[in-house]
C-alpha positions as CSV (number, residue, x, y, z in Angstrom):
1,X,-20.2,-8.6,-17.9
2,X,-17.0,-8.1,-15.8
3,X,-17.6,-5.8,-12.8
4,X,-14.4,-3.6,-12.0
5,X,-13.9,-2.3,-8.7
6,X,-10.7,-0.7,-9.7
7,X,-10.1,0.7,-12.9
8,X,-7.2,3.2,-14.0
9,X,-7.2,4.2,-17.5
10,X,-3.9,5.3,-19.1
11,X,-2.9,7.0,-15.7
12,X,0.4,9.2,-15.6
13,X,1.8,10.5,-12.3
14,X,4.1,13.2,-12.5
15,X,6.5,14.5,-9.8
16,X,9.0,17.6,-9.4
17,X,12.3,15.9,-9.8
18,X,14.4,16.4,-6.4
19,X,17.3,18.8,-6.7
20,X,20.1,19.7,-4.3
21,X,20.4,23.4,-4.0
22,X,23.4,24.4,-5.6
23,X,26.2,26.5,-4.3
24,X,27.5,29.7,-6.0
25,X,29.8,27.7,-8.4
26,X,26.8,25.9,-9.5
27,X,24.2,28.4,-10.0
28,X,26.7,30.2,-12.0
29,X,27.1,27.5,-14.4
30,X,23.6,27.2,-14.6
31,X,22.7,30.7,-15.1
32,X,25.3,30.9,-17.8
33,X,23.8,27.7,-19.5
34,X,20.2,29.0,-19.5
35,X,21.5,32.3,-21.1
36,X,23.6,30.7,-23.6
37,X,21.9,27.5,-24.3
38,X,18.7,28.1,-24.0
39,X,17.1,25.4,-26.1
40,X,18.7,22.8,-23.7
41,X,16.6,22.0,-20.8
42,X,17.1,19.7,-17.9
43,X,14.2,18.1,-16.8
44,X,12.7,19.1,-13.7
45,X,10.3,16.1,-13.2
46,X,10.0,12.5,-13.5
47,X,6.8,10.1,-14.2
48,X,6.3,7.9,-11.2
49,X,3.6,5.8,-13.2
50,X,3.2,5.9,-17.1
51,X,0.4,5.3,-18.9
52,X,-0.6,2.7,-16.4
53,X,-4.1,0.8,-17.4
54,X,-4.8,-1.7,-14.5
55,X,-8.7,-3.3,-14.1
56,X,-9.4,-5.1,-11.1
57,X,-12.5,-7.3,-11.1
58,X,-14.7,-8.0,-7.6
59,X,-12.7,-10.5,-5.5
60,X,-9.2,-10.3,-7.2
61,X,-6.0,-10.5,-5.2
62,X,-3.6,-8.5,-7.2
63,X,0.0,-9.0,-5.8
64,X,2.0,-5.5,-7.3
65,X,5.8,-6.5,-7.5
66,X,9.1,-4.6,-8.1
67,X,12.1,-2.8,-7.3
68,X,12.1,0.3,-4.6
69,X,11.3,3.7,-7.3
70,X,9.2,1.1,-9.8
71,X,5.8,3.1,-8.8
72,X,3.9,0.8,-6.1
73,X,3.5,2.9,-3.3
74,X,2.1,5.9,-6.0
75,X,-0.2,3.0,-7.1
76,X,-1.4,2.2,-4.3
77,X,-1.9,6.2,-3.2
78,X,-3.9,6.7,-6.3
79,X,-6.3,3.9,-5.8
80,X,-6.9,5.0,-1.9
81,X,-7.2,8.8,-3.2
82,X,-4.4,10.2,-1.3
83,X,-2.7,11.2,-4.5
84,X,-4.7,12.4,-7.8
85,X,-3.1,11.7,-11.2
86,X,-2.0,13.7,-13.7
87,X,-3.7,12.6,-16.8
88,X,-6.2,10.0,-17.1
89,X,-8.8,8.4,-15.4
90,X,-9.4,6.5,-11.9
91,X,-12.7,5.1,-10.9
92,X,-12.9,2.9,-7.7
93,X,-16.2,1.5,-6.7
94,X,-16.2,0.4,-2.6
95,X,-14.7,2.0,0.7
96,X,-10.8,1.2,0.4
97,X,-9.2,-0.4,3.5
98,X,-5.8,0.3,4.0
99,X,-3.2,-1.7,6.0
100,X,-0.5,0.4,5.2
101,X,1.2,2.6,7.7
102,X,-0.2,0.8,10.5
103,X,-1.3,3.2,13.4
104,X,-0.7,6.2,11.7
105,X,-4.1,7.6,13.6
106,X,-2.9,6.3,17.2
107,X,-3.1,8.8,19.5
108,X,0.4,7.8,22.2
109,X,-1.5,8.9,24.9
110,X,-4.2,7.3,24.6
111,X,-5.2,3.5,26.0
112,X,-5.3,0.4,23.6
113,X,-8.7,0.8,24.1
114,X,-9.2,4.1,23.4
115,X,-7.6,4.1,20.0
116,X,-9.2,1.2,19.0
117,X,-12.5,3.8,18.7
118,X,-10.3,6.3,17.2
119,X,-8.5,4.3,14.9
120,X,-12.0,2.9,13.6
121,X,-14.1,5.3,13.0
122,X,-10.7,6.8,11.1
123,X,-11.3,3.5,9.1
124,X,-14.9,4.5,8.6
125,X,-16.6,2.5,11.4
126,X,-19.6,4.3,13.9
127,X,-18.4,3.9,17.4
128,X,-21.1,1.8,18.0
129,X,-20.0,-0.8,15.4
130,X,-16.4,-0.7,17.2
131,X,-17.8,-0.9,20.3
132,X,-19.6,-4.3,19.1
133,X,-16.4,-5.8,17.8
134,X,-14.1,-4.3,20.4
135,X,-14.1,-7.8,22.3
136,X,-13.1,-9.8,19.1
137,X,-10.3,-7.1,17.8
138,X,-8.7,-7.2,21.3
139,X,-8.6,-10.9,22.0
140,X,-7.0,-11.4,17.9
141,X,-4.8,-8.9,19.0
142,X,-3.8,-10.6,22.2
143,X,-3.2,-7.7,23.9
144,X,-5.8,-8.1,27.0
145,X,-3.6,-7.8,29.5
146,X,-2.2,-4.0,28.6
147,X,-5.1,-2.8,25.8
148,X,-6.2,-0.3,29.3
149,X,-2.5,0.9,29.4
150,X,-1.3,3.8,27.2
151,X,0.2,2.8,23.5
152,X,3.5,4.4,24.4
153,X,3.9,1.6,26.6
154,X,3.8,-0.8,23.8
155,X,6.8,-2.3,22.0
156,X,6.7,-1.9,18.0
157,X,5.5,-5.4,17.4
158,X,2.2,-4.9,20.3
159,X,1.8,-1.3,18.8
160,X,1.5,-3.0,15.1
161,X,-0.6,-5.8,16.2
162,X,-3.0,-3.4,17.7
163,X,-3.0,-1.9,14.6
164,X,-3.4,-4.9,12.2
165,X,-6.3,-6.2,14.9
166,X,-8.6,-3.1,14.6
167,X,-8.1,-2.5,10.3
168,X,-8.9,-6.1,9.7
169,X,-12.3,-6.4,11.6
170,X,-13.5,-2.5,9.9
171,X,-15.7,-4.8,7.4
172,X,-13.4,-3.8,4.4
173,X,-14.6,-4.1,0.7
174,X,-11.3,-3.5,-0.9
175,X,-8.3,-4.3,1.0
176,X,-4.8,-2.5,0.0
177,X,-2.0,-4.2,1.9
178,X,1.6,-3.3,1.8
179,X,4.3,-5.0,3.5
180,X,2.4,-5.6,6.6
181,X,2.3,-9.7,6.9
182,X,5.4,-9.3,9.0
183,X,3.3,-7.8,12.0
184,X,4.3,-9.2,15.4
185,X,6.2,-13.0,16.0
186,X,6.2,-16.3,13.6
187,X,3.3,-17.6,15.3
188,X,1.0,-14.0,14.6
189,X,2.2,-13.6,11.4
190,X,1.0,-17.0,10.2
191,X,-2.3,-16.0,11.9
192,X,-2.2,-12.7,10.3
193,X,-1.9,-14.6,7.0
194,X,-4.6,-16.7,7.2
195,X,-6.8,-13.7,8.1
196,X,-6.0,-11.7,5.0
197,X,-6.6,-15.5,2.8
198,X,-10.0,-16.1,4.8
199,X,-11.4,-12.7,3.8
200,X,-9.9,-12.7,0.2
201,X,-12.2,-16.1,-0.2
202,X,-15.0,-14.5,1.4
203,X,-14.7,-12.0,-1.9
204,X,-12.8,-8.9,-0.6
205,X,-11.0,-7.1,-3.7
206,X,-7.0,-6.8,-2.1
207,X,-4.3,-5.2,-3.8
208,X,-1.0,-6.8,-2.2
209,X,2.1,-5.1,-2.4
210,X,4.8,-7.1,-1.2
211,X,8.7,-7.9,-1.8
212,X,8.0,-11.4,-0.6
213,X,8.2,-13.1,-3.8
214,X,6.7,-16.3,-2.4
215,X,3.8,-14.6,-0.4
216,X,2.7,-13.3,-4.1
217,X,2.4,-16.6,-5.1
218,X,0.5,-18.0,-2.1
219,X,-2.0,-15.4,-1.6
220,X,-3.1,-13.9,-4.9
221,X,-4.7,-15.3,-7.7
222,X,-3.0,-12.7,-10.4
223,X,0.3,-10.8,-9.9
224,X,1.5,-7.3,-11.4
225,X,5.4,-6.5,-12.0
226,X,6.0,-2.9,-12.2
227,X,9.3,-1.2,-13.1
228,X,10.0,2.4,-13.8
229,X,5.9,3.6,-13.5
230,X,5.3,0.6,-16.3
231,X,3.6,-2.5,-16.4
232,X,6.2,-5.7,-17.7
233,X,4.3,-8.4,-16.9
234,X,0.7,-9.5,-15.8
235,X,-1.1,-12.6,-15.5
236,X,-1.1,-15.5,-12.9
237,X,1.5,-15.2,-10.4
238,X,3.7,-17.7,-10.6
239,X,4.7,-16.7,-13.9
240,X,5.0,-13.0,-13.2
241,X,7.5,-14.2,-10.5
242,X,9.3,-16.6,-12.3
243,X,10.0,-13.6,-15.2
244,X,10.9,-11.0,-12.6
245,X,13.2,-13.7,-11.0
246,X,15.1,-14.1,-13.9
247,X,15.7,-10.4,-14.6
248,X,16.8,-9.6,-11.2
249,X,19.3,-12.9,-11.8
250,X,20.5,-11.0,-15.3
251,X,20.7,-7.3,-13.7
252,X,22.2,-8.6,-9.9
């Protein structure tokens, strides 16, 4: 019997479509056109996923691919429970790990140190748990030298690694990742990389978001093409990429 750890069943997402307010001349129009044709309505939303059915068995990597507005990021949302759908159903079985918007819960202020603690028990860690890893997320982060100094010292690429360092090491069960393999210099990233691929063997469920057509193909062991809130292909990756390829050769 297949064991789903994610499953989203005929899953719509609906958002307020954005609108410039419009100046007099405009609302005039408008108003004129809602008295006068009333039966002719412009629509004020848009579907960000439609009727998306996705079912993700224990130990998948799923590599989600497709252009910027194709629905990833309100995938992704919906399977952390950030976002709630509008019709249909969601059932996720496991703590979701996100390495998304790396550091989003760093506190500037504070030492590496010190949000290393915060930033895990954020992740769902008990301080004492951090405190037991802390050694092994600082030296992977290869920050010893400044993880006692305050993060607004850090450039961009230490702040991220910091990050990356600290999510990795939380004991994750599924893994969401989204654009976030090019943390820090060549030499960490390829580190970083084989980090995500040792735990995906060791069985951690990941969801991959990535424009890196060729990371898809490396890391996961099924890819997903999204476009427009709709699935177009899915199946093993180096056919989804080779079809998306080709339409992005037609259309560019």
């Amino acid at each position: 019997m297949n064991h789903f750890v994610i499953d989203l069943e005929q899953v719509w997402k609906e958002y307020p479509a954005k609108q410039d307010r419009p100046g007099i001349k405009e609302f005039t129009v408008n108003f004129y056109k809602s008295i006068w044709k009333k039966g002719d309505h412009v629509s004020s939303h848009f579907y960000a996923l439609k009727n998306l059915t996705l079912k993700i068995k224990k130990g998948e990597c799923v590599g989600i691919i497709g252009q910027n507005g194709a629905g990833k990021s309100t995938l992704l949302s919906i399977i952390l429970g950030t976002v709630l759908p509008s019709k249909g159903k969601v059932k996720i079985l496991g703590q979701v790990t996100p390495l998304l918007e790396l550091g989003a819960g760093f506190h500037q202020d504070l030492t590496g140190r010190e949000n290393i603690i915060l930033n895990g028990i954020l992740l769902g860690m008990s301080k004492l748990e951090i405190l037991l890893k802390m050694d092994t997320i600082i030296h992977f982060s290869e920050l010893e030298e400044f993880i006692d100094l305050p993060v607004r010292t850090y450039s961009s690429g230490m702040y991220l690694r910091l990050a990356f360092s600290v999510a990795i090491y939380t004991d994750p069960k599924i893994l969401i990742i989204d654009e976030v393999l090019s943390v820090g210099d060549e030499r960490f990233q390829k580190k970083s990389k084989e980090t995500i691929l040792k735990l995906i063997k060791g069985g951690i469920t990941t969801v991959f978001v990535s424009h890196s057509l060729k990371d898809i193909e490396e890391i996961c062991n099924r890819a997903l093409w999204l476009h427009h809130g709709e699935v177009v292909a899915d199946g093993e990756p180096e056919m989804v990429t080779e079809k998306y390829k080709k339409e992005m050769n037609k259309t560019g």
